[in-house]
C-alpha positions in Angstrom: 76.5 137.3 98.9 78.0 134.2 97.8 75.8 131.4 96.8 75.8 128.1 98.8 76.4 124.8 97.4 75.7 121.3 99.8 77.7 118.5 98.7 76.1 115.4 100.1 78.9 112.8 99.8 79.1 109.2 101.2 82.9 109.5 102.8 84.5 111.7 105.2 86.8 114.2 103.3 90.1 113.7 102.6 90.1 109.4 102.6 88.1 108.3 99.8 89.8 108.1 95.8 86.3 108.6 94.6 85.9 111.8 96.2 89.5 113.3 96.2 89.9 113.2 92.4 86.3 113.8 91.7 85.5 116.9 93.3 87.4 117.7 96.2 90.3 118.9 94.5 88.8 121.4 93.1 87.2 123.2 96.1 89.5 125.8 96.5 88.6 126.8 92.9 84.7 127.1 93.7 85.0 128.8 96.9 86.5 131.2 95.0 82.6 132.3 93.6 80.7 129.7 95.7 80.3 129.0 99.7 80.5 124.8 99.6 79.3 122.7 102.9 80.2 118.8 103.0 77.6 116.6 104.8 79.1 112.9 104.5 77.2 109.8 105.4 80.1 108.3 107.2 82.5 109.8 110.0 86.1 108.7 109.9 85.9 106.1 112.0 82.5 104.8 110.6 84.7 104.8 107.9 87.5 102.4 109.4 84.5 100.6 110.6 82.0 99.9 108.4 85.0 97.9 105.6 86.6 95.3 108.3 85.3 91.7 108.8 82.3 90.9 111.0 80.9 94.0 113.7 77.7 93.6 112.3 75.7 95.5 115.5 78.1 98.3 114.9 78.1 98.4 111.5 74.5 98.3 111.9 74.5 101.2 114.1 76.6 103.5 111.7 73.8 103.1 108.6 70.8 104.2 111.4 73.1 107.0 113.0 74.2 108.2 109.1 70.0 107.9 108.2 69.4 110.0 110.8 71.6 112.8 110.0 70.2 112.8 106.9 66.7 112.8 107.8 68.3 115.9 110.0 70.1 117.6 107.0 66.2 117.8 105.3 65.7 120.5 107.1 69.0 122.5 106.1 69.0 122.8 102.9 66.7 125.4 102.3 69.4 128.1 101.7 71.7 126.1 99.3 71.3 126.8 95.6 72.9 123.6 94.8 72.5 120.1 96.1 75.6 118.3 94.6 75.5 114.3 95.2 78.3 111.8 94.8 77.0 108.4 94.2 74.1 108.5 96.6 72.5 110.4 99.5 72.2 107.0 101.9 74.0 103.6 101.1 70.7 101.7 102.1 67.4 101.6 100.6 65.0 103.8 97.5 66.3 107.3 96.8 64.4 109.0 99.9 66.9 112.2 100.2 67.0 112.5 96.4 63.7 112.7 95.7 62.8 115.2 98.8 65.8 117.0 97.4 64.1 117.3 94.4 60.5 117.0 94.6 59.9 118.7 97.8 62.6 121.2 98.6 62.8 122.1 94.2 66.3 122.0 94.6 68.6 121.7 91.4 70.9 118.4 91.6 74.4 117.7 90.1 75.0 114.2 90.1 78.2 112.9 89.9 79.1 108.8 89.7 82.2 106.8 88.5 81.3 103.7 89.1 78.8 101.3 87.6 76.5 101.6 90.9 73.6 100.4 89.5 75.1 96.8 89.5 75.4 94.8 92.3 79.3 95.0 93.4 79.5 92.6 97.3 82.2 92.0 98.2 82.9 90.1 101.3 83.3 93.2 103.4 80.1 94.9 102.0 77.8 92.5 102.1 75.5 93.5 104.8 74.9 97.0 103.1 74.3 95.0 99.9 71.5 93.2 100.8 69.6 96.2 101.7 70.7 98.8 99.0 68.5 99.9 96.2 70.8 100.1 93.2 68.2 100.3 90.5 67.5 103.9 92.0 70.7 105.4 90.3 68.2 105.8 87.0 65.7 107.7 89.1 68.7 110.1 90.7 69.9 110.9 87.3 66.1 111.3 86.4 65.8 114.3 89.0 68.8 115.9 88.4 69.5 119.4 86.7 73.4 117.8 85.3 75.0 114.5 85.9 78.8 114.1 85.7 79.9 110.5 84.6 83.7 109.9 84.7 83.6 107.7 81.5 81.7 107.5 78.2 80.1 103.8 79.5 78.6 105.6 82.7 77.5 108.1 80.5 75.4 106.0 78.1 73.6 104.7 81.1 72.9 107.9 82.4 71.5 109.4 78.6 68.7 106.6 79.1 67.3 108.6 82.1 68.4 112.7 81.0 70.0 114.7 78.4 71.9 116.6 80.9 74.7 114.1 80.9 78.7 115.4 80.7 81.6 113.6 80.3 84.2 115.0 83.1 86.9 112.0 83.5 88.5 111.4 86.7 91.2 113.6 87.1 95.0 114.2 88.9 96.5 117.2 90.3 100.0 117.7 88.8 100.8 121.1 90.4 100.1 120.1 94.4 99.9 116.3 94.8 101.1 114.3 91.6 103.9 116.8 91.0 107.2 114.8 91.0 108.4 112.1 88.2 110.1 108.8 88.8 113.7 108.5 88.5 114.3 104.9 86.7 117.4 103.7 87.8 119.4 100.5 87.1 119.0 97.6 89.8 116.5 95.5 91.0 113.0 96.9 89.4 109.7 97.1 91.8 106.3 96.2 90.1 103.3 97.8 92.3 99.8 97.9 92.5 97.8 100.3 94.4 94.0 100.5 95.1 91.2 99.6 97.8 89.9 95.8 99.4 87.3 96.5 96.7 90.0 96.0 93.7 92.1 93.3 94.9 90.1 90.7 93.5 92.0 91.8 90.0 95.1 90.9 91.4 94.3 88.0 92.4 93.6 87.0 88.7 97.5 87.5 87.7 99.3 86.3 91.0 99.9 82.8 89.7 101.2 84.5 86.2 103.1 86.6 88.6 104.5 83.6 90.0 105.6 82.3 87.0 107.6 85.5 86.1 109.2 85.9 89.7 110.8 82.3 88.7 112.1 83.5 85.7 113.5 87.0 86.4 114.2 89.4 89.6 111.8 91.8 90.5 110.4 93.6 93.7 106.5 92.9 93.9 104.9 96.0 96.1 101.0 96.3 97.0 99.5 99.3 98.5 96.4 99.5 99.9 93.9 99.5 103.0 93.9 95.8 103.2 96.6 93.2 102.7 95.8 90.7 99.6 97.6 87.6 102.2 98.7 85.9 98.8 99.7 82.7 98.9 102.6 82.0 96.7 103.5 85.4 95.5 106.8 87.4 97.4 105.2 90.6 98.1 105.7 93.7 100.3 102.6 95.3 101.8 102.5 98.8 102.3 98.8 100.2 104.6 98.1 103.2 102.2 98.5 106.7 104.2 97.5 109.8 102.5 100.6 111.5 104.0 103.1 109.3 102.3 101.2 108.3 99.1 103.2 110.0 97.0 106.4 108.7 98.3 105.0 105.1 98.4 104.0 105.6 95.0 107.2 106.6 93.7 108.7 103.2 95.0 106.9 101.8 92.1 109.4 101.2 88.7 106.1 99.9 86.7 102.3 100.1 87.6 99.7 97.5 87.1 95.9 97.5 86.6 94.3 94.1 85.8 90.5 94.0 85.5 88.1 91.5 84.4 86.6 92.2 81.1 82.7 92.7 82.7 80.1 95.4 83.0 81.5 96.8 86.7 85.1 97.1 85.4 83.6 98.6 82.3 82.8 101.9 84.2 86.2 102.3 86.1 87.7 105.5 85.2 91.0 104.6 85.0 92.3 105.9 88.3 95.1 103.4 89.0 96.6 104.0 85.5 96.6 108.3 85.8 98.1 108.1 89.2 100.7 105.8 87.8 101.2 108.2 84.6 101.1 111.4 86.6 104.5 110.6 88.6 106.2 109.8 85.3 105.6 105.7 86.4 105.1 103.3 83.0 102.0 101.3 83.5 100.9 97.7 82.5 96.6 97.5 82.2 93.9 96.1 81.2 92.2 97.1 77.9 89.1 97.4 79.4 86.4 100.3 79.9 88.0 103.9 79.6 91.9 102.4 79.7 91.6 101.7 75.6 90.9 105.5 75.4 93.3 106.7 77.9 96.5 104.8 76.7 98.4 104.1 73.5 99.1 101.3 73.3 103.5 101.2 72.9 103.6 105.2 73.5 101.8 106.2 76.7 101.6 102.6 78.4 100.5 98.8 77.6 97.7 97.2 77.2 97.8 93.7 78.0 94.7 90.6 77.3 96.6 87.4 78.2 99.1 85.5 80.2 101.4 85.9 77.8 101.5 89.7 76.8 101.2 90.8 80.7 104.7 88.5 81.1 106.3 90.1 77.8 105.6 93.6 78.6 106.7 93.2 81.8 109.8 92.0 81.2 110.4 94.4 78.5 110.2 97.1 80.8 112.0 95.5 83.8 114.8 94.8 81.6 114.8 98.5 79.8 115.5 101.2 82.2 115.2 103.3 78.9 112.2 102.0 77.9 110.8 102.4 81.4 111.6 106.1 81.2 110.5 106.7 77.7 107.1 105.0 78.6 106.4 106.9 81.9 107.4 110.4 80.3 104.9 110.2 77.7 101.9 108.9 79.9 102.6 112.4 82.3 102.5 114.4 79.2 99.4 112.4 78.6 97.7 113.1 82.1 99.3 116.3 82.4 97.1 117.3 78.9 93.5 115.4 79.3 93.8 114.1 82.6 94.8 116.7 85.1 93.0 119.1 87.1 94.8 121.8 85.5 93.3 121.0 82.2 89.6 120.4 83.1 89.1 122.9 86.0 87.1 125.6 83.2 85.0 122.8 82.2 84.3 122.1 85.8 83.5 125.3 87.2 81.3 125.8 84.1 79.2 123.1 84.3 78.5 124.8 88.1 78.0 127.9 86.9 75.6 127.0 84.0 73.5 124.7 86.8 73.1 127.9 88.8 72.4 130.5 86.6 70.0 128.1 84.1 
């Protein structure tokens, strides 16, 4: 009989980045030893919900109603072998669920984070969960659990304060299902795209005005997609509402990718996400060197990294003139994904770090 493994995730399946290059893609690879159950905090339309402006009795409603099924899913889990938790067991509040996980029930934990989440993060949107969360009890989660998966050597270093059983498994891309096409640089006008949640535009509102500057100087197409329009100001832009049925399409749209981030300790523990996707399609990108993006690209082979007005508006315009360059650029970064980054690659290392869990 197959053992049973309860993921306890905060997202429905399926919408989420976090979760979809974490650890749902490679399901089908543990049900192939393992029986897997998904218990998210969130419906999906608590998920459409819970990120728009205002709605604060409903939004209210969806944290008691998401408690509740947890305080229900208590009493479930006494057949699973493993409890495996992304980010957090309730968005609100100490580490109840995790430590009845683990104290009461003796169940092993994998815990698995990508994001700096001990750090306060509010955004406009998020506020009213933020004022109630507990994000100091991250330390106590990794603490209690058996393994925890960090998606970049920063995360990590937090995590070793707390365990030994810390692994580095980086965010990763599948090239054989999803991410299996490469862009086809022509000559013409050249499209410059960002893509990411209402969390992450923030970083693109530091470059618009340098953007600005460079739509004056030379033609380009500017493209953003996302679950919420940025509403710039000045900048010419196209807005494209991200739909997991045509990501890959809308993606390939994109002559150059761009990932700006402030230099700080939140952006420190990105995993890079917006640079891969850009890299897996074969699409040159323009980033940050910040966090994990210093070890991911080289800088002139696989991508650019970029610190000031200056180099952001010189690489660009190196590539936008350059079809070549584009091409020789976005070629390189898919080897580089398609070598270190893709599911392809780290699938062993991921069903053996299940494995081990279990049978330690």
């Amino acid at each position: 009989m197959r053992k049973e493994i309860a993921f306890i995730i905060p997202y429905p399946i399926g919408l989420a980045p976090s979760q979809r290059f974490r650890f749902e893609q490679y399901s089908n690879f543990l049900e192939e030893s393992y029986k897997l159950s998904f218990f998210p905090f969130l419906t999906k339309n608590d998920f459409k919900l819970l990120y728009q402006p205002r709605k604060y009795f409903y939004k209210s409603w969806i944290i008691v109603k998401g408690f509740l099924k947890r305080l229900i899913l208590m009493f479930q889990l006494r057949g699973y072998s493993i409890v495996f938790i992304h980010r957090e067991a309730s968005p609100i509040g100490p580490p109840i669920f995790e430590w009845i996980i683990h104290k009461i029930l003796k169940k092993k934990i994998i815990y698995d984070f990508d994001d700096a989440i001990w750090l306060k993060n509010t955004s406009t949107s998020n506020r009213l969960i933020s004022t109630i969360k507990r994000h100091s009890k991250v330390s106590s989660i990794c603490k209690w659990s058996s393994l925890v998966m960090c998606g970049n050597h920063f995360l990590m270093d937090y995590a070793k304060k707390y365990t030994k059983n810390v692994i580095y498994l980086p965010t990763t891309i599948d090239t054989v299902n999803v991410h299996n096409q490469v862009k086809n640089q022509v000559e013409g006008i050249t499209t410059i795209g960002w893509t990411g949640t209402h969390s992450t535009i923030k970083y693109l509102y530091d470059i618009e005005s340098l953007l600005v500057k460079l739509q004056n100087q030379i033609n380009f197409r500017f493209v953003v997609i996302s679950n919420k329009d940025p509403f710039f100001k000045d900048l010419k832009y196209e807005y494209k509402s991200w739909i997991k049925e045509t990501e890959i399409n809308d993606l390939l749209q994109f002559d150059i990718g761009i990932m700006p981030l402030l230099n700080d300790e939140w952006a420190n523990g990105k995993c890079g996400f917006k640079a891969l996707q850009y890299m897996s399609l074969g699409i040159p990108c323009v980033i940050s060197p910040v966090g994990v993006n210093i070890k991911i690209i080289q800088n002139g082979f696989n991508g650019f990294l970029v610190e000031n007005e200056n180099e952001w508006k010189g690489k660009l315009t190196a590539l936008i003139k350059s079809k070549e360059l584009r091409t020789t650029i976005g070629l390189a970064g898919k080897e580089t994904v398609l070598n270190n980054y893709s599911v392809k690659s780290t699938k062993n290392l991921y069903l053996t770090c299940f494995n081990q869990v279990i049978n330690g």
